[in-house]
C-alpha positions as CSV (number, residue, x, y, z in Angstrom):
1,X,120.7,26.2,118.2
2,X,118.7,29.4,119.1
3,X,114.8,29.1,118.4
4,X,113.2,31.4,116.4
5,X,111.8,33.6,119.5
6,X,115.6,33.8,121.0
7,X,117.1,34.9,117.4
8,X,114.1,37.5,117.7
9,X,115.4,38.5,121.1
10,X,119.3,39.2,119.4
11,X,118.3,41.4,116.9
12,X,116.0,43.5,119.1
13,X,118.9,43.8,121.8
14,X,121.5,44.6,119.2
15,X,118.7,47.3,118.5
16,X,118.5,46.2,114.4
17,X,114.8,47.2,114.6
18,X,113.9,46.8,110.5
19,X,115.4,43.1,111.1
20,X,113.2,42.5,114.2
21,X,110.2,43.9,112.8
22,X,111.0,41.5,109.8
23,X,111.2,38.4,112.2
24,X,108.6,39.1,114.2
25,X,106.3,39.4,111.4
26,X,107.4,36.0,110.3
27,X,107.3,34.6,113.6
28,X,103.4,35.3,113.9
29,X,102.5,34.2,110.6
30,X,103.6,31.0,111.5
31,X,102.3,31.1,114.7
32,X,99.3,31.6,113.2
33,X,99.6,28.5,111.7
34,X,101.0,26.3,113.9
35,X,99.9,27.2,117.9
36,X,102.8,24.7,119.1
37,X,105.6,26.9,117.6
38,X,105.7,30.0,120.6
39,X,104.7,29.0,124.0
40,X,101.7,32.0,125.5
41,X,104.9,33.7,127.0
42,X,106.8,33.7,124.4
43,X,103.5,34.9,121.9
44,X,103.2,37.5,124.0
45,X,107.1,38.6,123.9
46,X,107.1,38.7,120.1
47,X,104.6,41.1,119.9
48,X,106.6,43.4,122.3
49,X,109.5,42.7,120.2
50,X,107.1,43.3,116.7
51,X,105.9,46.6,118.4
52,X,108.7,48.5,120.1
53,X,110.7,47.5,116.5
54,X,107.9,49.1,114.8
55,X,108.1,52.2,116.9
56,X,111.4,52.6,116.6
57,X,111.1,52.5,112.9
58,X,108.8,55.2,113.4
59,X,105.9,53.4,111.5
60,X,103.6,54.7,114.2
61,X,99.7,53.3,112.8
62,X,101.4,49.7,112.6
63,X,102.7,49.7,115.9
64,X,99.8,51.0,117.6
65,X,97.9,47.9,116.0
66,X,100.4,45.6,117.6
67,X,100.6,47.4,120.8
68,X,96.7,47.0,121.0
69,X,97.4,43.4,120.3
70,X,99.7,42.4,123.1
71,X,97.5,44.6,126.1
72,X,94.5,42.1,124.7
73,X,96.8,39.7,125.0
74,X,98.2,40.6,128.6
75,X,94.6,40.9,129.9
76,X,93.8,37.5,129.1
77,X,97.5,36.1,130.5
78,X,97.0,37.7,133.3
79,X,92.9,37.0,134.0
80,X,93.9,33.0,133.5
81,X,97.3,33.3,135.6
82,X,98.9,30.4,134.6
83,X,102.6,29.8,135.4
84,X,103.7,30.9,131.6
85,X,102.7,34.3,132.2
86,X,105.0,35.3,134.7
87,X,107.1,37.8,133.1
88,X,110.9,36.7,133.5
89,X,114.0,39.5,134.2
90,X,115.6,37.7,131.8
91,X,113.3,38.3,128.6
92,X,113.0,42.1,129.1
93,X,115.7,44.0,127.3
94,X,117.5,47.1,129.4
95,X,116.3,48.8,132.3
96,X,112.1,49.3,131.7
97,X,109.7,46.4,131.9
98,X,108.6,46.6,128.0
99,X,106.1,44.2,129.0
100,X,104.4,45.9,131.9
101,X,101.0,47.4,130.8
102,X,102.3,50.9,131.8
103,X,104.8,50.7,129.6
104,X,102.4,49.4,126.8
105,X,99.8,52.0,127.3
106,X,102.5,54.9,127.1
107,X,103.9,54.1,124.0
108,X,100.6,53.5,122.6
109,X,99.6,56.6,123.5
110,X,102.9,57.8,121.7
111,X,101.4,56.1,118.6
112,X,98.0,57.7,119.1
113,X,100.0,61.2,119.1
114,X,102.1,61.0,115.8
115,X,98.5,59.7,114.3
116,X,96.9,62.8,115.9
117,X,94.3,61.0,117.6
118,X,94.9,63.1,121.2
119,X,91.8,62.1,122.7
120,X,92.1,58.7,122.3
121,X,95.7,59.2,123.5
122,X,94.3,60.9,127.0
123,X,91.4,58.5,127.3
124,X,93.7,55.7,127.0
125,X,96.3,56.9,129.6
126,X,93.9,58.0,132.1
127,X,93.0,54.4,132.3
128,X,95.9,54.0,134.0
129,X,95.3,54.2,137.7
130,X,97.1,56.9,139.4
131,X,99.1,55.2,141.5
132,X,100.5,53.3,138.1
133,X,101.3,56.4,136.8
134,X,105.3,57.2,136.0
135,X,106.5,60.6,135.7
136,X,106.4,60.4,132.1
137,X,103.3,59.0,132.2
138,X,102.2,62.2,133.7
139,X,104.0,64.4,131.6
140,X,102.6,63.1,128.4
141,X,99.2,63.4,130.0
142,X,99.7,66.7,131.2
143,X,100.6,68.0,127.9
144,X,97.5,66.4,126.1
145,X,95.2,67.6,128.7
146,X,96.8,71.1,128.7
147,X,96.7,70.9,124.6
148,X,93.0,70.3,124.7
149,X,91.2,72.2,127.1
150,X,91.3,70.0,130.5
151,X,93.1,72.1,132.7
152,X,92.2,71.4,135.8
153,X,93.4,67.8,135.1
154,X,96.7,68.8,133.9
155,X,97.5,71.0,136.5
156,X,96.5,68.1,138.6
157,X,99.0,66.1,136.5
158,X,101.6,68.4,136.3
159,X,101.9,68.6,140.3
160,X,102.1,64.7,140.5
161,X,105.1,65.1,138.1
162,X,106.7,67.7,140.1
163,X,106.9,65.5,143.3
164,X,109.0,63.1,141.9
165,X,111.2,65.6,139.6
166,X,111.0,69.0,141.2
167,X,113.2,70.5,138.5
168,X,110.8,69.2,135.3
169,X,110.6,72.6,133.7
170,X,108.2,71.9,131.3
171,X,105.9,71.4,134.1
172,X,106.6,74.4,135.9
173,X,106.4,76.4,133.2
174,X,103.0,74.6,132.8
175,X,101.4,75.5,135.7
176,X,102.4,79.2,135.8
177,X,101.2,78.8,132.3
178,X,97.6,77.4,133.5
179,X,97.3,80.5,136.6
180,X,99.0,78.2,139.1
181,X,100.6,81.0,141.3
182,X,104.7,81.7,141.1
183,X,104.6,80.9,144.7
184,X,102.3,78.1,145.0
185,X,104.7,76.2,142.2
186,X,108.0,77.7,144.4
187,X,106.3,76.0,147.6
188,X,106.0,72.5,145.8
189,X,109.9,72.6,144.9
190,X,111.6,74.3,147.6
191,X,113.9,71.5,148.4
192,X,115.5,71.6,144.9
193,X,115.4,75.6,145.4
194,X,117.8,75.5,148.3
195,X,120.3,73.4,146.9
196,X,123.4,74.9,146.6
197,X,123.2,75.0,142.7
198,X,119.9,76.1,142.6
199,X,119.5,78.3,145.7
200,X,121.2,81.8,143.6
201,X,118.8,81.9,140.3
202,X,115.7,78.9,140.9
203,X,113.3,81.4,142.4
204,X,114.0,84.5,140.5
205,X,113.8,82.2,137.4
206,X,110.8,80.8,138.2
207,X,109.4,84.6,139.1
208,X,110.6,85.7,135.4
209,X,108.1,83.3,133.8
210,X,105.6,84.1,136.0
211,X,105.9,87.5,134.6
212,X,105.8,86.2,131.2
213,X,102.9,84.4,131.8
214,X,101.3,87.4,133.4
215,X,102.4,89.0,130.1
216,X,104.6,91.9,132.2
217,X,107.6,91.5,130.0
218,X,109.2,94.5,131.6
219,X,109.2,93.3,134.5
220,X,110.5,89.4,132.9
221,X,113.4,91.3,131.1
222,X,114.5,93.0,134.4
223,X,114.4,90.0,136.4
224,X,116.3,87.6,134.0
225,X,118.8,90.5,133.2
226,X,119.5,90.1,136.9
227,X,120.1,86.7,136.5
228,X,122.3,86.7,133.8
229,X,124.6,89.7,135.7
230,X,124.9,87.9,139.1
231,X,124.3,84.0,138.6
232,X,126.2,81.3,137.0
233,X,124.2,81.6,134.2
234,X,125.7,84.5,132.1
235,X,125.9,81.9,129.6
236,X,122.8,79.9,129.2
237,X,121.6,79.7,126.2
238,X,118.2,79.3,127.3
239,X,118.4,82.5,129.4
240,X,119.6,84.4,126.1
241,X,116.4,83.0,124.1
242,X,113.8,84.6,127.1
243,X,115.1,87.6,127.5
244,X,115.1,88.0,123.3
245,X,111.4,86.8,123.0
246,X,110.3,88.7,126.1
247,X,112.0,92.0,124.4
248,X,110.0,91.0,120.9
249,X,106.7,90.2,122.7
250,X,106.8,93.7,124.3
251,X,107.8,95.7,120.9
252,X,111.4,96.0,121.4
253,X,112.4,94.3,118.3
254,X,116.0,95.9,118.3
255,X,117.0,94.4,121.4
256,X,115.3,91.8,120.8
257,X,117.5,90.6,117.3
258,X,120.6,91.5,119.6
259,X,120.0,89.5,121.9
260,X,118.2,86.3,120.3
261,X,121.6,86.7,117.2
262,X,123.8,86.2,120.4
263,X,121.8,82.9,121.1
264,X,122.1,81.7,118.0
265,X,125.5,82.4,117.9
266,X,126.1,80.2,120.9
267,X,124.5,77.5,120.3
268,X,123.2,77.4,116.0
269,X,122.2,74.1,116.0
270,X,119.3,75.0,118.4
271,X,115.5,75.7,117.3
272,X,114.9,77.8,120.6
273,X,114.0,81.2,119.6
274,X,115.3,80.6,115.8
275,X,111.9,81.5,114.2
276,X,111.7,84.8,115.7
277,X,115.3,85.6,114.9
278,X,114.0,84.3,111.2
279,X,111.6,87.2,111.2
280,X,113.7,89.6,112.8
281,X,115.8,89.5,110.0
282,X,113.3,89.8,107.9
283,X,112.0,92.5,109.0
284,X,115.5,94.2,108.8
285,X,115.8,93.2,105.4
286,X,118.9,91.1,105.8
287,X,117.9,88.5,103.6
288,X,121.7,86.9,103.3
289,X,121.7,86.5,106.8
290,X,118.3,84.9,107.0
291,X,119.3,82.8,104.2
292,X,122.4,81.2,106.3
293,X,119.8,79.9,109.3
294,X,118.8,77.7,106.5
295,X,121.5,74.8,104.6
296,X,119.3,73.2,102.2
297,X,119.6,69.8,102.6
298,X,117.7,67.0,101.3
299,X,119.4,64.1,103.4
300,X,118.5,65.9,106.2
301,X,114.9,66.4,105.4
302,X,114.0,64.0,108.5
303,X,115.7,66.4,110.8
304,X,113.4,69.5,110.0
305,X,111.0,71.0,112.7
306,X,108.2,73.3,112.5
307,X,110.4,76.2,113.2
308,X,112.7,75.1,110.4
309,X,109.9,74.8,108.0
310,X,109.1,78.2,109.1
311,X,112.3,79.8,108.5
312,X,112.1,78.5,104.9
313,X,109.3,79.8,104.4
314,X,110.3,82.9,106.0
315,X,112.7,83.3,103.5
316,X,111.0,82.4,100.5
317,X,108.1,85.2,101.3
318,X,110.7,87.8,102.3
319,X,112.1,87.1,98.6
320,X,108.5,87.3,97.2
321,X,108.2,83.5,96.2
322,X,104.9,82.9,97.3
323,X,104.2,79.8,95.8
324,X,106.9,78.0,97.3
325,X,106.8,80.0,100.6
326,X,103.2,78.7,101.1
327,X,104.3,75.1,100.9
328,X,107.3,75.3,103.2
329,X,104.4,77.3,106.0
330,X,102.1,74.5,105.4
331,X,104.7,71.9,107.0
332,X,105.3,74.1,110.0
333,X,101.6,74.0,110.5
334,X,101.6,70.5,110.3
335,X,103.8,69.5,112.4
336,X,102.7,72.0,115.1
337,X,99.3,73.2,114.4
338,X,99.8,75.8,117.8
339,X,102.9,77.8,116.3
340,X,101.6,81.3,115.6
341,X,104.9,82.4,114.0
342,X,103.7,80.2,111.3
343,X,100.1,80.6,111.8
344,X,100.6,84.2,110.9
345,X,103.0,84.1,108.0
346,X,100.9,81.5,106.4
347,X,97.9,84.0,106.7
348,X,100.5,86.8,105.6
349,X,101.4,85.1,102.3
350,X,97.3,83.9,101.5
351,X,96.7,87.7,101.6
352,X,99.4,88.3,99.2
353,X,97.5,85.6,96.7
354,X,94.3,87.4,97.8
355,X,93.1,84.9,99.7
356,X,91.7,86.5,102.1
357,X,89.3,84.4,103.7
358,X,91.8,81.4,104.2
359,X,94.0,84.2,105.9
360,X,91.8,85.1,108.1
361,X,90.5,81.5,109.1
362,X,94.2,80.6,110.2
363,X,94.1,83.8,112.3
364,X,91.4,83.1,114.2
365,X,92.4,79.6,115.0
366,X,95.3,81.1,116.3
367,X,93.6,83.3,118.5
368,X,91.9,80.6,120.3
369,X,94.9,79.7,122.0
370,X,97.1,82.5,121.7
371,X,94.4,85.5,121.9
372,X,97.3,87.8,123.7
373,X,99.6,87.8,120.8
374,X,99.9,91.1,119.3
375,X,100.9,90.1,115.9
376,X,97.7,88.1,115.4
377,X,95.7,91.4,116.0
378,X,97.5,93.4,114.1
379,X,97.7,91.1,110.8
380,X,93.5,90.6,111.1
381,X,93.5,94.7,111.5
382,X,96.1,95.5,108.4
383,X,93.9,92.3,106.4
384,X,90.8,94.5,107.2
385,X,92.2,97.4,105.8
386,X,93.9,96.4,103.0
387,X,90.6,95.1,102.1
388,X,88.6,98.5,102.5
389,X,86.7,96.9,105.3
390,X,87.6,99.5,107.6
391,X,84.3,98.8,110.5
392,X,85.6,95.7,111.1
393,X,89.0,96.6,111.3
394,X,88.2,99.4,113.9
395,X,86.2,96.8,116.2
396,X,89.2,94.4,115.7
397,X,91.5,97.0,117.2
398,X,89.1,97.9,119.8
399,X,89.2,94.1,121.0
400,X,92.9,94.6,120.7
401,X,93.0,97.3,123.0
402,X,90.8,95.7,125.5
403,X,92.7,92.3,125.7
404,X,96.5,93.6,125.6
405,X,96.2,96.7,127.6
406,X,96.8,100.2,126.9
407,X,100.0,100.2,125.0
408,X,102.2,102.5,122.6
409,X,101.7,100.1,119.5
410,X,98.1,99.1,120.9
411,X,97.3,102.6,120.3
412,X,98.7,103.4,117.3
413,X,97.2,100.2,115.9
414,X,93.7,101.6,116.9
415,X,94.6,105.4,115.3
416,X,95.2,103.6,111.7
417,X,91.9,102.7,111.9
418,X,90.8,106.0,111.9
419,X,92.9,107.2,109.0
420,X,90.3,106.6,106.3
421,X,87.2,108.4,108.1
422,X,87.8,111.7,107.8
423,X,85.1,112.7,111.0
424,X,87.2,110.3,113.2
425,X,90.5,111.6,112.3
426,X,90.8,113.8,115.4
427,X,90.4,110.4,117.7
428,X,93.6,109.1,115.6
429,X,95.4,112.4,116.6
430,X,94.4,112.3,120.0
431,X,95.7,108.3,120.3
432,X,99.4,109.3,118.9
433,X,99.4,111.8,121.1
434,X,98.8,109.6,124.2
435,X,101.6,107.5,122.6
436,X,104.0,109.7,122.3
437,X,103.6,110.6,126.0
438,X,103.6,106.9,126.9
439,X,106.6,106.4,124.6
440,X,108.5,109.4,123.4
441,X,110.0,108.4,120.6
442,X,107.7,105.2,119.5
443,X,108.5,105.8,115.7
444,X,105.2,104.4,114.8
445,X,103.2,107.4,116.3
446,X,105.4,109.9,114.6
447,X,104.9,108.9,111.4
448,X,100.9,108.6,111.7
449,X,100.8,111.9,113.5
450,X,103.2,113.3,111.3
451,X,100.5,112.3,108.3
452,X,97.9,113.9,110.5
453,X,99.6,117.1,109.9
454,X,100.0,116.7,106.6
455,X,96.2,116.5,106.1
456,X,95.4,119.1,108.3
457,X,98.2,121.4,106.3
458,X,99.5,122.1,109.7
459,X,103.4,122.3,108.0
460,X,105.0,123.9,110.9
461,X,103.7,121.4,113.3
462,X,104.6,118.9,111.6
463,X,108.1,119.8,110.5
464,X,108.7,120.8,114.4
465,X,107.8,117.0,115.3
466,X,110.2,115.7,112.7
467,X,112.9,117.6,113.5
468,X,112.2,117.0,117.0
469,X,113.0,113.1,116.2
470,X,115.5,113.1,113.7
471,X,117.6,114.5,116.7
472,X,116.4,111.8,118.9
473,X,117.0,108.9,116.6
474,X,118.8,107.8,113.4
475,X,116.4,106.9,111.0
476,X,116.4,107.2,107.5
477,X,112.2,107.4,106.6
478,X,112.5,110.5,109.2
479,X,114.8,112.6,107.2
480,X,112.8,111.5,103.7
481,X,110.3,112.7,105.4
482,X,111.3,116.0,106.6
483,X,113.3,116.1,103.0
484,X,109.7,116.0,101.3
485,X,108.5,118.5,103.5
486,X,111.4,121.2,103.2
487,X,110.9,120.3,99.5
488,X,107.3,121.3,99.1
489,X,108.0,124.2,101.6
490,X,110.9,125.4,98.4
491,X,113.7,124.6,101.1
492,X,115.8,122.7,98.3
493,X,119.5,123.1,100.6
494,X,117.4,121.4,103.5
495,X,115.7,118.9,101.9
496,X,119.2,117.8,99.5
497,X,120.9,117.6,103.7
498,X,118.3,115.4,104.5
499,X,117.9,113.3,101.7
500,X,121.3,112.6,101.4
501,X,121.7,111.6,105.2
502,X,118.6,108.9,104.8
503,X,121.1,107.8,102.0
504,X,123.8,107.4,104.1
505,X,121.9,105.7,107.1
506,X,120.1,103.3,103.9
507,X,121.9,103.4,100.7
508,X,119.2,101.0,99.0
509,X,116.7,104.0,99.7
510,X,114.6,104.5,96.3
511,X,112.9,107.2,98.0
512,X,115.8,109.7,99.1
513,X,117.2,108.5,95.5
514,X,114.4,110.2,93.7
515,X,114.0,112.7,96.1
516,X,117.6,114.0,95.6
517,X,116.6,114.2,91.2
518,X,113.3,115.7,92.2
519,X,115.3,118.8,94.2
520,X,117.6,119.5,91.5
521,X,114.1,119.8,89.3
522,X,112.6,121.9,91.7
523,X,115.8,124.0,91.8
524,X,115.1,124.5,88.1
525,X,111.8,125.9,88.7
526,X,109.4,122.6,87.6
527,X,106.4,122.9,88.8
528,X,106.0,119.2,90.3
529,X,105.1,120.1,93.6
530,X,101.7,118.8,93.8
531,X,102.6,115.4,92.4
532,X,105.4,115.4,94.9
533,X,102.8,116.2,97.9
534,X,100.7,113.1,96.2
535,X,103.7,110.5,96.5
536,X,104.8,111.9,99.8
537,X,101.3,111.3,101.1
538,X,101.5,107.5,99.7
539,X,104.7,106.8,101.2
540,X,103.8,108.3,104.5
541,X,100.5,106.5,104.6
542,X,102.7,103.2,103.9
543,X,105.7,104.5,106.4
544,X,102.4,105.4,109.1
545,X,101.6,101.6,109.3
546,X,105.5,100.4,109.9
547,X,105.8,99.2,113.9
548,X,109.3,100.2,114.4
549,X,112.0,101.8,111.8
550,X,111.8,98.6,109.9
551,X,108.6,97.9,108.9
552,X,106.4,96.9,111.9
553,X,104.3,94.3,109.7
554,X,107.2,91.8,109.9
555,X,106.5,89.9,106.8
556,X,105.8,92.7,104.6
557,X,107.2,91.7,101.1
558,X,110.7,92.7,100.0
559,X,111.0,94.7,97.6
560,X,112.8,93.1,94.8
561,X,114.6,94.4,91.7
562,X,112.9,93.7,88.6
563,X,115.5,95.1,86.2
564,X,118.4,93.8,84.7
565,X,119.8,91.0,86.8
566,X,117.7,90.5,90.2
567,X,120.2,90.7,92.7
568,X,117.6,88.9,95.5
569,X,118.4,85.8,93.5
570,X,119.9,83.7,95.7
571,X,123.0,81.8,95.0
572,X,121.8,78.9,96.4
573,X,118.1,78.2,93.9
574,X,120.3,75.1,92.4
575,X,119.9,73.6,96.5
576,X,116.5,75.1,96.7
577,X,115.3,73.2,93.6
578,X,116.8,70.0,94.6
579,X,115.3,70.1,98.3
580,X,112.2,70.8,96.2
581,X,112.8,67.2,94.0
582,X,113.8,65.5,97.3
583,X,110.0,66.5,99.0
584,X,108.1,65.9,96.0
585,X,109.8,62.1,95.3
C-alpha cells in the first residue's frame, strides 16, 4: 500500500497538478501535526511537489510562499547533512533536479515576475553564484536586468548565455539592442555562423538588426530583402514581420501593410507584428478586415496577449467606441507595461474623452524607454495642438527633430507647428520645401504647403503643385483638392473631372460628394464661393496633418454614419457583449 508521500509522487508524475496541490496541502497539515508522518526528505519533497503543482496551476503568490518554504528548508538539510538529505534519482520526476536550489530559485523568480516584483526577482537570482547559473537562468536575468536599467549586467549576462547557446536570439538581439557591436556579437558565435545551415543568411541577419537597432531602416530593409531573395529563407515568417515593421518604423506604411498582411497570412495564429497590421488597417479604414484579426471568444479569454488586447481595442476606437476601447487598452498595458502600440492608443482614446493630462502621462512613460519612436512624438505634438498649446507643441517637435534626425515626416511634423503663428509661417514653407526635395512626393508636405498657398492667395502656385502630384500619384484628397481650387477659380468642367476621379479612387468620399452638388450650384450662378474657400481651408488644414494618403495619425477616429441604419455596426456586437459578460464575471 503506497504512503501518502508516494500517492503524492503519482499524481504529480501523471502531471494532475490541482490533485497534487490538493494532497500536498493535506499532507502538511498533518505533518504539522504529527512530525513522525514524512521523514525530513520526504517533508522536503512535498513541498516541491505543493510548489511546482501550484505553479503549474498558475497560482503564482501561493507558490512563491512554498518555494520560499522548501529553500529554508534545503538550507537547514543541507547545513546539518545528515544521510536523509541526500537527494535520491529516484524521487525527482523527469529530466531537471526540481529539488536543486537552482532550480528553486528560478521558478521563484518566475513567481516574483507574474507578481511584478522584478527587483526582488533579480536580487534573488543574482544570489546564485555564477558558476551555478543555467542558461535560462541567465536569460531570465538578462531580461530583468535589461528591463530595469542594469545594462552593463545584462549584457554581461547575455554573453554568458551566448556561450552555451550561440543561436539564443533573444540574446543577440539583446546585445545589439544594449550598443554591443554587430561584430563583436558575430565574433562570440562564429562557430554556429559557419555551419552549413547558418553560414548563407547568420551574419547578414545579424547585420539587419544591427541596423534596426542603429534605427537605419533603409539600410535593415535592403539587407533582409537580400536575404529573403537569395537564402533559404524566402519563407520565414519571422523575416516577413522585420522587413514589415522596419518599412512602418521608417514611414512606409504601404509597404509596410503589404508585407506584414503576407505574414499574417502565413502564419495567423501568430502575435508577431499583428498589432501593427491592426493599425495599418486602421488607418486604411478597412474596419471588416481589422475586425477578422479578432474572433471573440470568451473560452479563449486565457489565451489573449497584450497585442490581442490591443487589437480589440484597436477596433473598438477605429469604430468610435471609446468606452469599451479604453478597457480592452488597459489590459494590453497590463500585461506589458513597455508596448507603445498600446501606450499610444490608450493616450489616443483619453484625448478623445478630453483627458488630456492622463494622455499625456502614458506618453511620456513611453518615451523613457522608447524615446526614438516617432509615433510617440507626433501624438504629444497633435495633443498639444489640439489643445491650443501651440509653444509646447513647437519645442516638442523641435526635440523630435533633434532625437530622430532630419527626416521628410520629421519635418513636416515641425512645419504644423508653425501653422497657427502667422510671423512663423514662412519657416513652415521653407521645412515643406526641404521635404519635398528630401522626398518628392511625401504627401504630407503637399498638402501643408499646398495650405501655405492658399493663405498666401498664391492660386497658381498652388494649383501648379497639385497638378504636379496628381500625376505622380493616385490619391483621392489631391484631386478634392485641386477640385476646390478650379472651383473657386470658376473652372466648374475641371473641378466636376476632378471631383469625380477622387470618387472613383474613394467612393465613401463625403467631400468630392458635396463638392460635385456645390459645382452644379456654382454653375447656376450662387454666390457660395466664400463659404466654399472656408470649408476648403478646414479640410485642408485636417488633410495638412494626415502622414501618408490615409491619415498619418493612425488612430484618428472613423468617421461613422449617424443616419438611418449605422452601417459600422458590426455583425458580430451579440460576441462582443458576451466577451464583455465573460470579463466582467
Amino acid at each position: 500500500m503506497k504512503t501518502l508521500f508516494e500517492q503524492l509522487k503519482t499524481l504529480f508524475d501523471y502531471e494532475l497538478y490541482s490533485n497534487a496541490a490538493t494532497l500536498a496541502n493535506l499532507i502538511i497539515s498533518i505533518y504539522d501535526t504529527n512530525r513522525a508522518t514524512l521523514s525530513p526528505q520526504e517533508h522536503f519533497g512535498t513541498l516541491v511537489y505543493y510548489a511546482e503543482s501550484l505553479f503549474h496551476e498558475r497560482r503564482f503568490r501561493e507558490a512563491e510562499t512554498i518555494y520560499r518554504q522548501t529553500l529554508q528548508l534545503k538550507r537547514l538539510l543541507t547545513k546539518n547533512k545528515s544521510p536523509n538529505c541526500k537527494t535520491t534519482a529516484g524521487s525527482v520526476p523527469g529530466p531537471v533536479d526540481l529539488q536543486s536550489e537552482v532550480e528553486l530559485k528560478y521558478k521563484t523568480a518566475r513567481c516574483l515576475i507574474e507578481m511584478k516584483c522584478y527587483r526582488d526577482a533579480i536580487v534573488l537570482l543574482q544570489s546564485l553564484a555564477l558558476k551555478q547559473r543555467t542558461p535560462k537562468v541567465n536569460m531570465l536575468l538578462s531580461k530583468l536586468c535589461h528591463n530595469h536599467g542594469h545594462e552593463r549586467s545584462a549584457i554581461g549576462t547575455y554573453k554568458e548565455v551566448l556561450k552555451e547557446c550561440p543561436l539564443a536570439f533573444e540574446a543577440i538581439e539583446g546585445l545589439l539592442t544594449l550598443g554591443v557591436k554587430g561584430i563583436e556579437v558575430n565574433s562570440m558565435i562564429v562557430d554556429a555562423t559557419m555551419a552549413p545551415q547558418c553560414s548563407e543568411w547568420m551574419s547578414s541577419w545579424i547585420k539587419a538588426h544591427a541596423n534596426i537597432q542603429a534605427r537605419k531602416y533603409t539600410d535593415a530593409i535592403q539587407t533582409l530583402r537580400s536575404i529573403e531573395a537569395n537564402t533559404c529563407l524566402r519563407n520565414y515568417h519571422q523575416l516577413l514581420v522585420l522587413i514589415g515593421e522596419c518599412y512602418y518604423h521608417n514611414g512606409d506604411y504601404e509597404q509596410a501593410y503589404i508585407t506584414l498582411k503576407r505574414a499574417h497570412a502565413m502564419q495567423p495564429q501568430s502575435k508577431n507584428g499583428l498589432q501593427i497590421l491592426a493599425l495599418l488597417m486602421a488607418k486604411n479604414k478597412k474596419i471588416a478586415e481589422l475586425e477578422k484579426l479578432i474572433t471573440p471568444s470568451p473560452s479563449l479569454l486565457n489565451e489573449y496577449t497584450s497585442e490581442m488586447w490591443y487589437v480589440m481595442g484597436q477596433y473598438l476606437f477605429a469604430t468610435g467606441k471609446y468606452e469599451k476601447a479604453v478597457y480592452f487598452v488597459q489590459k494590453a498595458c497590463f500585461q506589458n507595461s513597455r508596448n507603445v502600440e498600446a501606450l499610444v492608443l490608450k493616450a489616443e482614446v483619453l484625448f478623445q474623452v478630453k483627458k488630456y493630462q492622463q494622455g499625456i502621462a502614458h506618453l511620456r512613460y513611453g518615451q523613457q524607454f522608447a524615446p526614438y519612436r516617432y509615433e510617440i512624438h507626433k501624438a504629444l505634438v497633435d495633443n498639444y495642438l489640439n489643445m491650443g498649446r501651440n509653444r509646447e507643441a513647437q519645442l516638442q517637435a523641435l526635440k523630435a527633430v533633434k532625437m530622430l534626425g532630419e527626416s521628410a515626416r520629421m519635418l513636416v511634423l515641425l512645419a504644423r507647428t508653425y501653422m497657427k503663428d502667422e510671423a512663423a509661417r514662412p519657416k513652415a514653407k521653407a521645412l515643406c520645401l526641404k521635404a519635398l526635395e528630401m522626398s518628392e512626393n511625401f504627401l504630407p508636405a503637399v498638402y501643408l504647403l499646398s495650405e501655405i498657398y492658399l493663405r498666401e492667395n498664391d492660386i497658381s502656385t498652388r494649383m501648379k503643385l497639385l497638378k504636379k502630384h496628381v500625376m505622380l500619384s493616385k490619391n483621392s484628397k489631391l484631386h478634392v483638392m485641386l477640385a476646390e481650387t478650379l472651383n473657386n477659380e470658376k473652372d466648374h468642367s475641371g473641378a466636376l473631372e476632378h471631383y469625380s476621379i477622387a470618387l472613383n479612387l474613394d467612393p465613401s468620399n463625403r467631400v468630392a460628394m458635396s463638392g460635385l452638388l456645390m459645382v452644379g450650384q456654382n454653375k447656376g450662378g450662387t454666390s457660395s464661393t466664400a463659404s466654399n474657400a472656408g470649408a476648403s481651408s478646414s479640410y485642408l488644414e485636417s488633410m495638412a496633418e494626415d502622414g501618408s494618403d490615409v491619415p498619418d495619425n493612425p488612430l484618428e477616429m472613423i468617421e461613422i454614419r449617424t443616419t438611418g441604419v449605422n452601417e459600422m455596426e458590426s455583425e458580430s456586437d451579440a460576441m462582443w457583449s458576451d466577451l464583455e459578460i465573460e470579463i466582467n464575471q
